[in-house]
N, C-alpha and C positions, 0 to 999 in steps of 0.2 A: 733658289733657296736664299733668303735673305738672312747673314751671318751676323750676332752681334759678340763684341770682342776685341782684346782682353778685358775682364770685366775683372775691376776689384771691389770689394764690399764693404760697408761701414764696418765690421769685423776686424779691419787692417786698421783698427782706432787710428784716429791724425792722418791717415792717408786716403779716404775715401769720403764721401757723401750719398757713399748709394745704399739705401737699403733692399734688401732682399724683395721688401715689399712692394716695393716702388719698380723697382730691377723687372718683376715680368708682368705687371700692368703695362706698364709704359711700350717695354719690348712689345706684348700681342698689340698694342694700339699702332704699330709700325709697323708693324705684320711681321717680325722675325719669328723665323724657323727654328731659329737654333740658337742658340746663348754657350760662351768658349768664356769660365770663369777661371782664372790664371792668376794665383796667391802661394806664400811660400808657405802657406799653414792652413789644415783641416779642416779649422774652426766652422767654415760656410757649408763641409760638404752636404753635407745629411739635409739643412732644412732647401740649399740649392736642390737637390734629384726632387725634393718632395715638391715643391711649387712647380718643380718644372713640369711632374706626373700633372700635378693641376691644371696647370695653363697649356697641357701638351704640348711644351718648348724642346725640341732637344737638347740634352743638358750634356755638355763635353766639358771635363775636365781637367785643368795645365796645373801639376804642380811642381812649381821654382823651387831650384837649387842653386848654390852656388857654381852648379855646373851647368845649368840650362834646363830649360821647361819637358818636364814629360809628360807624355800624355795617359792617363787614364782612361781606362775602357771598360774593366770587370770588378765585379766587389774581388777580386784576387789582388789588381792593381791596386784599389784603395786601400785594402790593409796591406800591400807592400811598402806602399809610398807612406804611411802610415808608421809601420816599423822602422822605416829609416826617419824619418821626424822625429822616433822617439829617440834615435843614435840606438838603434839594434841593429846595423848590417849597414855597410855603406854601398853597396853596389846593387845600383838600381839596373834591373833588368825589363827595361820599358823603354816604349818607342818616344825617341826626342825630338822635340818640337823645335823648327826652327822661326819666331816670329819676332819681329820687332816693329813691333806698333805702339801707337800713344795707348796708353791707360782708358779704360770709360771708368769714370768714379763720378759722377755726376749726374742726378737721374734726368733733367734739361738744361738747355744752353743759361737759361734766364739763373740760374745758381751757378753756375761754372763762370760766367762772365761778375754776378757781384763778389766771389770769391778771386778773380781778376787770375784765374789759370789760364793760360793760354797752351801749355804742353799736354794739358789732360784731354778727355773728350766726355762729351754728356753722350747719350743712347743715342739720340740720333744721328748724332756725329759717324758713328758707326757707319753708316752709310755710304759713307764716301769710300769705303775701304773695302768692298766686296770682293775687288779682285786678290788683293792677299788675303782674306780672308776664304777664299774658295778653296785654300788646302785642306778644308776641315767638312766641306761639302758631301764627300765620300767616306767622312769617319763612320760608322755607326758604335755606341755606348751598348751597355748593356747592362746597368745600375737596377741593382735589386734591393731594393732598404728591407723587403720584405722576408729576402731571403741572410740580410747581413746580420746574423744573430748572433746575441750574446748567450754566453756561457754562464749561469747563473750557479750561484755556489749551493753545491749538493753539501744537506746535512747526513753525515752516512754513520757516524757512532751513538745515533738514536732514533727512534721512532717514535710518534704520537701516541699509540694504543701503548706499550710496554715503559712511558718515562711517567704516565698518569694513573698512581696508585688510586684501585679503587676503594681501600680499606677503609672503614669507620665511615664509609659515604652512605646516606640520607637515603632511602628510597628514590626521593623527587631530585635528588643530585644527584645517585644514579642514571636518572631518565632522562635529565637534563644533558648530561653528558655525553650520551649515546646518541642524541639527538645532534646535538654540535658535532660529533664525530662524523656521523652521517654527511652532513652538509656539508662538514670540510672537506672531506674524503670524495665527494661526489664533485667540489668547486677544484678539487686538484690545486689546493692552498697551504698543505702541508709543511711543507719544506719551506717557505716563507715564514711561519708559525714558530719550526723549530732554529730556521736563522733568527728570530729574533731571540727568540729563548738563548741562542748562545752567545746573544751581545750581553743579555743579562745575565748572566752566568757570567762571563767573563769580568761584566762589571763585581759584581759580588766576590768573587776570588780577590781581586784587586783592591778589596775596600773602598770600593768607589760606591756613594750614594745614587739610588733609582728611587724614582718618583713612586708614588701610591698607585700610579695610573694614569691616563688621559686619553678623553675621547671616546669613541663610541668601545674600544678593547675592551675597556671594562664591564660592557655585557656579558661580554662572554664568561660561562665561567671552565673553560676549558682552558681558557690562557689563565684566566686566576691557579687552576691547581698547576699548571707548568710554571707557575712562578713569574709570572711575569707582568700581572697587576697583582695587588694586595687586597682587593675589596670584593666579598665575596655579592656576585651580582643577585643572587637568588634573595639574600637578608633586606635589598632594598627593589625589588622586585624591576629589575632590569630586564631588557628585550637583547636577545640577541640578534634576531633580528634587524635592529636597527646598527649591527657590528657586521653582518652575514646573512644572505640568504640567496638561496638557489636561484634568483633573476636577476642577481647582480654577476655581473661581465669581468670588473675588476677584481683586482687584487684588496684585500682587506688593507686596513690602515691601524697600522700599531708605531704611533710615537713613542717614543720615551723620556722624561725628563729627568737629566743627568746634573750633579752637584756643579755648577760652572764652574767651578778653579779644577774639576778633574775631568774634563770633558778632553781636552787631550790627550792625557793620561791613557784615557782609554779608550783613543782611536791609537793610541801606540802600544797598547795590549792588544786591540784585535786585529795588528799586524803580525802581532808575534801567533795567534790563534789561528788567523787564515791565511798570513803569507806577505810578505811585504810589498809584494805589487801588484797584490790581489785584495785591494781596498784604498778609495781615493775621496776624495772631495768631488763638488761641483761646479763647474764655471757659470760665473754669472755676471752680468753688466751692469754697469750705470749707466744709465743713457736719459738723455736731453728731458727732461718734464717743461711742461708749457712755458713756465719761469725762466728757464735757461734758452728756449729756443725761442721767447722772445726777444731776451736782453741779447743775445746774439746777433738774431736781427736787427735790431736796433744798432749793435756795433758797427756790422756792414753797410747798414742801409744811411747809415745820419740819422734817422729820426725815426719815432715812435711811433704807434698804431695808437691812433686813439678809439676808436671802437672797442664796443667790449670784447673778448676772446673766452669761451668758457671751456673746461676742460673735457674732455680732451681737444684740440687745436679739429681732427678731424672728423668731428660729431656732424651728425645732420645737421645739428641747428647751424651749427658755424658754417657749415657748406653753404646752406638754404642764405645763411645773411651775404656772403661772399659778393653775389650779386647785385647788392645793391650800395657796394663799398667804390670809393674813386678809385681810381687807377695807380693813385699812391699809395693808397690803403690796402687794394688789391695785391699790391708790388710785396708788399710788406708781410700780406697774409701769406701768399705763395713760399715767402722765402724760411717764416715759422714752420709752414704746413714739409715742409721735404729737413725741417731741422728735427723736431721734435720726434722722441726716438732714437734717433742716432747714439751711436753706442760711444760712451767719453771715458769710460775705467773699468776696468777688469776686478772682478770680486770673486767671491766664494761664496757660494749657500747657507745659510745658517746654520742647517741642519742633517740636511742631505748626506749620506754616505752610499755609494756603490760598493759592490761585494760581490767579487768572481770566481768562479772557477779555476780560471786562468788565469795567467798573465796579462794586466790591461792593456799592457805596451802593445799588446799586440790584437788588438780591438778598437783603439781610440788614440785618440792625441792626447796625450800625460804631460803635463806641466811638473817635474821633476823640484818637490820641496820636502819638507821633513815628512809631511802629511800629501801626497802626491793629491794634483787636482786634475779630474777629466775635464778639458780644453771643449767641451759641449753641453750646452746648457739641456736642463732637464725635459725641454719641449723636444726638443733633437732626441733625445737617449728613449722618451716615450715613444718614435718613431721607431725604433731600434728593439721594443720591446720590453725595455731596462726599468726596472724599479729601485726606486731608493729606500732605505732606511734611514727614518728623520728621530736622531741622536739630539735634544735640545738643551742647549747649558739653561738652567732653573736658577737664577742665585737666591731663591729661598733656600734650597735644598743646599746649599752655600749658610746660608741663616741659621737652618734648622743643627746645623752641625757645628757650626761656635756654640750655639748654646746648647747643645748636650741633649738637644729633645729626644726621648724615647718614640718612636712612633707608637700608635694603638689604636687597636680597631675596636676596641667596646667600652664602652661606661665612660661615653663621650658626653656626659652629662651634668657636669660639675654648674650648678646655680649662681656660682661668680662669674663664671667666664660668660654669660648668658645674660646675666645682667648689667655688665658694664658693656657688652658689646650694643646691650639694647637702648645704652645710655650716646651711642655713636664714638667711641673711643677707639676706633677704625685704625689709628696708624700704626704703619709697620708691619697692617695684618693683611696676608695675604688675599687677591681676587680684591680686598677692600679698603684700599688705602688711596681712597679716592675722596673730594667734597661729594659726590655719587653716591659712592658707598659708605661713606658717613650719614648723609639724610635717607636715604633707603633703611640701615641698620636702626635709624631711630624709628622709623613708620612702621617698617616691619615687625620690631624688637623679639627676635627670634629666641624662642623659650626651652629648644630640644635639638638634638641634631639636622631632623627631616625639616625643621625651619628655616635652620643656617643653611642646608642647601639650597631652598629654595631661594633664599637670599641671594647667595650668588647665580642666583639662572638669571633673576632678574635686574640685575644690576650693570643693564647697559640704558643708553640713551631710547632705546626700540618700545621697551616695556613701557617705560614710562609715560612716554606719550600715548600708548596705544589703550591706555584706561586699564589696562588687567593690573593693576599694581591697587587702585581704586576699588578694584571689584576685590581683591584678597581682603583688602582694611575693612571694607564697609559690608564685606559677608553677602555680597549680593548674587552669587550665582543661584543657579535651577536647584531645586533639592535632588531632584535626580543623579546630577552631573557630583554634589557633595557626597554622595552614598557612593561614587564610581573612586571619587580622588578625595578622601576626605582630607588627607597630607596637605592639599592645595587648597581648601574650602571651594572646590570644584572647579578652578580655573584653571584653565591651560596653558599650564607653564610649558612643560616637558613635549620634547618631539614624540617624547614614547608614548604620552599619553592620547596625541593624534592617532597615533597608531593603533592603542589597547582600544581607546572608543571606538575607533573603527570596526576594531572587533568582536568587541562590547554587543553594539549596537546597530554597526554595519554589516555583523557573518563575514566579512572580508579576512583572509587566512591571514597567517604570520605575515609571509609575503606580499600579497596586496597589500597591506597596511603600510608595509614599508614603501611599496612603488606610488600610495596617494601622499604618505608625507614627502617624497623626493617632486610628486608632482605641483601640491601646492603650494613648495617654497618655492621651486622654478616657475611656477606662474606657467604651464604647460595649459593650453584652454582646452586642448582636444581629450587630453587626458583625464583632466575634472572634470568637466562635462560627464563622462564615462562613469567616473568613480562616482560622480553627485547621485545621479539616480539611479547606481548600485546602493548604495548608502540611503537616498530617504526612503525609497522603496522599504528597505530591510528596518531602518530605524521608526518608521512609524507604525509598525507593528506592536514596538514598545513605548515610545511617544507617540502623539498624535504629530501629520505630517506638517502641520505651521512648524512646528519645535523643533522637527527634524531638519526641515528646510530654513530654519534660524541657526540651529547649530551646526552646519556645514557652512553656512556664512562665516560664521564665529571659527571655526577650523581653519577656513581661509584667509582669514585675517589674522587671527592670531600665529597661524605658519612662519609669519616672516619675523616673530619673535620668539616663537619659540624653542627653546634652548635643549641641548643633547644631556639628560637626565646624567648620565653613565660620567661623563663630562666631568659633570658638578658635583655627583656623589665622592669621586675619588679628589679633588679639588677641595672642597669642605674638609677633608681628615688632614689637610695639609694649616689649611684657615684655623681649623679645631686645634690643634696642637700649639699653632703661634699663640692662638687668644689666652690658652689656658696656662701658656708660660708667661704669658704678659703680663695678666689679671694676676698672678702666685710669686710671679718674683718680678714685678717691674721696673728695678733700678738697674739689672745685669738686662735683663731684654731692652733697654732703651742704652743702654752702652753701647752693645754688639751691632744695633742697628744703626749707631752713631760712627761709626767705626767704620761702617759701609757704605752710608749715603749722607751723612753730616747732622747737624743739628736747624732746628728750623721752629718758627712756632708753634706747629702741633705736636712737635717733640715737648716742649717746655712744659705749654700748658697741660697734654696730658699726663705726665707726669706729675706735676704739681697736683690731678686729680687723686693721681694714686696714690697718692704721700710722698713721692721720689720730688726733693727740691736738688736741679740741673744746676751745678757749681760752676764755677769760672777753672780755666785750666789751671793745671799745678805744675809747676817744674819739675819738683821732687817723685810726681806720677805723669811721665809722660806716655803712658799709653790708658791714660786715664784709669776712675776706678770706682766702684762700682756696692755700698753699701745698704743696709735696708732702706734707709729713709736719705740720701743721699747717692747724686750720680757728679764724680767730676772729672768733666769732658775732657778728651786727651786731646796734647798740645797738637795735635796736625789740624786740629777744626779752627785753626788760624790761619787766616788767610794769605796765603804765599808759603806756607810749611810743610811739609809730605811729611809721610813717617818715615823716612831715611835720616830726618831732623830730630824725630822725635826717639830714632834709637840712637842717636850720638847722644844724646841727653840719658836717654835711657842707662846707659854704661857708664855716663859719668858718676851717676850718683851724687848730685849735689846736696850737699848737709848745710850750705851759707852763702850769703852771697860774697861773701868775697871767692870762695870757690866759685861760682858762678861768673862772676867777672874775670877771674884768673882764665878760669876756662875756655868764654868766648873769644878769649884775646890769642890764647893759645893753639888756641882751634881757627884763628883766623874767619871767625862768623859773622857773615855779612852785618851790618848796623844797622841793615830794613828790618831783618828780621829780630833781629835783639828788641830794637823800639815794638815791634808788634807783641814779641814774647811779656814786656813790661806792660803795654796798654790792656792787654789781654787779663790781666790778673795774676798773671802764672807764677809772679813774684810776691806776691801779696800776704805769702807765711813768713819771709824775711821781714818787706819791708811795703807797708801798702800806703806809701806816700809815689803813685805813680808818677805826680808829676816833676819832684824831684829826683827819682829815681832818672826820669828821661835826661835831665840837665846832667846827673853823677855819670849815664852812662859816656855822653861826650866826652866829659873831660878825661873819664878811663880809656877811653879809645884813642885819647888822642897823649895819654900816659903811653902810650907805645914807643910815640918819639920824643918819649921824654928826656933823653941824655942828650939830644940833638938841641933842644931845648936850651938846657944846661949848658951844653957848650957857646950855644951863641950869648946868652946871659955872660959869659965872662971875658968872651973876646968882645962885645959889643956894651953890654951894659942893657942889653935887653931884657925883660921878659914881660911874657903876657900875662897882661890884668887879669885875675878871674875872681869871679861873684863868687862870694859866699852868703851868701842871702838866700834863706829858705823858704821853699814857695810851699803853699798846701793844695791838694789835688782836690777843686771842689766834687759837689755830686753831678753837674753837667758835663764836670770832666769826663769822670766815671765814666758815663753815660756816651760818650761822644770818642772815650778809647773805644771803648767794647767793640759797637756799632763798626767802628774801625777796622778792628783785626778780629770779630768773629761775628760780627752782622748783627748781632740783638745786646742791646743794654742791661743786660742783667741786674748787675746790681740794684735796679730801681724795684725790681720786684722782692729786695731784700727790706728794704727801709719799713721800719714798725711806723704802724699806725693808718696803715692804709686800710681797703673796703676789701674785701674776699668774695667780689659779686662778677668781677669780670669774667668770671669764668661761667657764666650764665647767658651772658650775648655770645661767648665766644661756641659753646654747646649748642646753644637753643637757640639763638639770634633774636635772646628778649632784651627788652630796655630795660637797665638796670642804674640803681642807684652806685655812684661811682665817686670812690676818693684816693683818687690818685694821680699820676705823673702823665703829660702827654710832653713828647721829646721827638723831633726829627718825624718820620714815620710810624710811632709807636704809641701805642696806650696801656699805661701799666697799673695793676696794685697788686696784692700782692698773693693774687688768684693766679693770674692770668695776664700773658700779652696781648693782643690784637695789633693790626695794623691801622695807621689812621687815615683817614681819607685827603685831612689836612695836611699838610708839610709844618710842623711847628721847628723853627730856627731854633729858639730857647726853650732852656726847660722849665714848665709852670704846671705846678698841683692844680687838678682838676676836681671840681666839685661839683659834681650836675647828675641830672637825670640823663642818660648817652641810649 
């Protein structure tokens, strides 16, 4: 039996180069029997037994303490060794290992020698050491992942049939109901169903904000009456199906999206709901992407690969080119190819939460913090059985709650909000605050709510190029296919809608329909093949079979664009609500969004559409402020100021500047930010001679050591000269603070007598007549900013055609 051993892992971040991956390739290519992995932490166990099941390795276990290596043999042993990791019991009752060997962290010598170890050992090295390693010859393991189960948290103070009132429900919501009951009931998904209903319960006791929805949940409308999306699936003809059905294997998938500033909040309520070590995070890695495990190489190596390298480093093509690279080049590929991947930082899941029964500590390795995190990432814990719930911070939902939005689910139909959207006035609005979703919203120019949804289905890079964006504007689909979707002018946006035609027009049940659209976005050929002449067979009974064998093409092509209806529908109510507070009071909605992401050109300019003219900061409001036909920006969108700045300001209440100067002197406040606070405007109600302001500030600052002053004037006969000589702040001045300390020149879009047309290239991208300012970067009148393509040093009124 050929022994390899001790093995450590990339895992042991900074002390290893071996990954898992590499670890029993390499081992079966040297013929070892058996692999002895020997670390003072968990982290490797789970995905080690599983490769090892793969490559039939014997997988033996050493885990280090500060008292010496024990050995593992039964999943009893791993969650003993387990609970002592987490510091629940110190006394290990397991057989001790006696070895002292070099490390193998190196998956060949050709790495181990350019990282210049000579104490470590690569796999093969192992070799040499068969005779101490033949203590382990006679171990036999007996690791069962299959059988190391977790304890999944039982909901026990409700049930699904008795928490979902049938009163005042529909006939076809009746039936709809009974029917999802059924299916849940038969997939044994219950209790998944009702753990999520009591995150959201718990959120709402709490006053923590929940999303309308997302993702395929919002089919359902069995989760809709349990509270736990808002949109009822029946009113926009949703599939649940494409949420649940009897051929799916897994667990359903119900995201949530939670207000971001309370998203911890309320993982520290449902500790207090399910128990405080029965609810954790996820561990997760950073490791090496092609960028870093070239310039690495490159560190080690001296010098660069000039061949190209495509992503990822271990791609076929990259293999296939390997061969025909020099021996340097090779040197160089080798040393990326065993780099990239490697794990460099320890992280958390975005969203991920675990939820037990039991005590985790005594199931897994717990990284002990306010929010405990499980020490195995979620490919591991699916081996294990484990499912998460994915909790996701929204900062709309952060948005929607400074400005006071009501939510609402009908008379989503206000003719403002629908025409300014269709005008592209996009920023700030959720799904579409993209140059994207600004030219999409003009093409589109969505007239009703079922438009704005469709809007955002299509509102990625996939549609666009694929012609379906085309075929909506220019009305060119089948009449058939219009009578089937007329919401869509009969194009296939919607996954649901693959699915409804299908059994429309293919006889193919709920389920089939759902098993061809999971088939022709995976590009499954044995599969479609199948489903195709199920489908023309059935479809050219009601088309003739050219049409039907065109439109399965069209299905298959259009697949990998498109978009989960259910998705979009609950997504829209969130876009509906932004647009409609935009459009109705747009100087407080471009406040609150300045407040959170800053100010920037399409801040400006839309505003200025709306009537809101965006002011220069104010002192005297330093968390800005916010009237009909006027926004003035609070002093933190200065660059180098936080709002820690802007509430020391805030409490002063200054009425003057001489209060203001008393102040900063008082306050000891840096002179960067004084000079930015003056260039910025923010002093401009006192005294808007900025550029003498800058000169009074010095000499105030330097009034501090003014008795020092004094005294040397009378022992010495000194004192210093100072200018009184008044300077005037031109308009390039203006123009060249702003830029300075809040990035755009405002002032220049104040000056009378300018064009009101810039805001027509900046909208529409048409050539317009223009009399205005071009400065630095900038082109103004008194429409609108733009950026300029030129660099202009000075400031010079422009008058042309642009």
């Amino acid at each position: 039996m050929k022994i390899l051993g001790p093995v450590i892992t990339s895992k042991s971040i900074g002390k290893s180069y071996l990954q898992l991956r590499d670890l029993f390739s390499i081992a079966k290519r040297y013929e070892y029997n058996c692999i002895v992995l020997s670390e003072p932490h968990p982290r490797s166990w789970v995905s080690f037994i599983v490769y090892a099941q793969k490559y039939r390795i014997k997988p033996i276990i050493l885990y280090e303490t500060a008292n010496g290596k024990y050995l593992l043999q039964t999943n009893n042993d791993i969650r003993s060794a387990i609970m002592h990791y987490n510091g629940l019991g110190n006394n290990l009752r397991l057989k001790k290992i006696d070895l002292d060997l070099p490390y193998v962290k190196y998956p060949t010598d050709f790495l181990k020698d350019i990282f210049k170890d000579e104490e470590s050992l690569c796999i093969k090295d192992s070799l040499k050491y068969q005779n101490e390693l033949s203590i382990f010859s006679n171990i036999e393991t007996y690791y069962n992942i299959g059988n190391y189960r977790f304890d999944e948290y039982k909901v026990t103070d409700y049930n699904l049939t008795d928490t979902i009132s049938q009163k005042d429900l529909t006939f076809e919501e009746k039936r709809r109901l009974s029917y999802e009951l059924n299916i849940i009931k038969k997939l044994k998904v219950e209790n998944y169903i009702l753990t999520v209903k009591k995150i959201v319960d718990t959120a709402k006791k709490n006053g923590i904000s929940v999303g309308p929805g997302r993702g395929s949940a919002v089919g359902s409308f069995l989760v809709y009456k349990l509270g736990i999306t808002k949109v009822n699936p029946i009113e926009y003809d949703l599939l649940f199906e494409r949420f649940l059905n009897e051929y799916r294997h897994e667990l359903p998938d119900i995201d949530l999206d939670i207000d971001a500033e309370k998203r911890v909040d309320l993982i520290k309520a449902l500790q207090k709901e399910f128990g405080e070590n029965k609810i954790s995070q996820i561990r997760t890695y950073s490791t090496m992407k092609i960028k870093s495990a070239l310039k690495k190489a490159e560190e080690l190596l001296g010098y660069n690969l000039e061949a190209k390298i495509n992503t990822p480093i271990r791609s076929k093509e990259n293999i296939d080119k390997f061969k025909s690279l020099s021996q340097k080049e090779k040197t160089f590929f080798y040393a990326a190819y065993y780099l990239e991947g490697i794990e460099v930082a320890e992280s958390v899941h975005a969203a991920g939460l675990i939820i037990s029964q039991n005590d985790l500590r005594t199931f897994s390795p717990v990284e002990k913090k306010e929010v405990p995190i499980i020490e195995w990432e979620m490919s591991d814990l699916k081996y294990l059985g484990v499912e998460k719930f994915d909790i996701l911070a929204l900062d709309t939902l952060t948005f929607l709650k400074r400005l006071q939005i009501k939510e609402k689910y009908r008379e989503l139909n206000d003719s403002k909000t629908f025409h300014y959207l269709s005008k592209g006035l996009t920023k700030g609005i959720f799904q579409l605050d993209s140059k994207l979703g600004q030219k999409l919203a003009q093409r589109i120019k969505p007239k009703n709510f079922e438009e704005l949804i469709l809007l955002l289905a299509i509102n990625r890079p996939g549609p666009l190029e694929s012609g379906m964006i085309d075929q909506y504007v220019n009305d060119d689909s089948p009449e058939y296919l219009k009578k089937i979707f007329p919401e869509t002018k009969g194009v296939l946006v919607y996954q649901e809608q693959i699915m409804k035609i299908a059994q429309i027009l293919g006889e193919f049940s709920s389920q089939e329909s759902d098993l061809l659209r999971k088939a022709v976005s995976k590009k499954e050929k044995d599969k479609i093949t199948t489903f195709k002449n199920k489908f023309v067979t059935n479809a050219s009974k009601k088309i003739d079979e050219k049409e039907a064998t065109l439109l399965f093409s069209q299905i298959e092509n259009f697949a990998q664009y498109a978009f989960n209806k259910s998705h979009a529908v609950a997504y829209a109510h969130i876009t509906y609500w932004l647009s409609e507070k935009k459009f109705k009071d747009p100087s407080n909605f471009f406040l609150e969004y300045v407040k959170i992401k800053g100010v920037d050109v399409d801040v400006i300019n839309e505003a200025s559409v709306l009537g809101v003219k965006i002011k220069l900061p104010d002192i005297r409001y330093p968390f800005g402020l916010a009237s009909e036909t006027e926004l003035i920006l609070p002093l933190y969108i200065i660059k180098g100021i936080g709002k820690n700045v802007s509430q020391i300001f805030e409490e002063a209440k200054l009425l003057s500047l001489e209060n203001f100067f008393n102040f900063i002197i008082n306050k000891n406040i840096n002179r960067n930010i004084v000079e930015l606070i003056i260039k910025s405007g923010a002093l401009d109600y006192f005294n808007n001679n900025r550029k003498n302001l800058l000169r009074e500030t010095t000499q105030r600052v330097k009034g501090k050591v003014q008795q020092l002053e004094d005294i040397k004037s009378t022992l010495f006969g000194e004192r210093e000269q100072k200018s009184t000589k008044k300077v005037e702040t031109t308009l390039q001045d203006l123009a060249q603070y702003e830029i300075e300390s809040i990035g755009f020149p405002l002032s220049l879009m104040s000056q009378k007598g300018l064009s009101n047309t810039l805001i027509d290239k900046y909208l529409y991208r048409q050539k317009v007549y223009l009399d205005g300012y071009v400065y630095r970067d900038f082109i103004v009148d008194n429409s609108a900013m733009i950026n300029s393509k030129v660099y202009n040093k000075n400031l010079k009124r422009l008058i042309k055609y642009i």
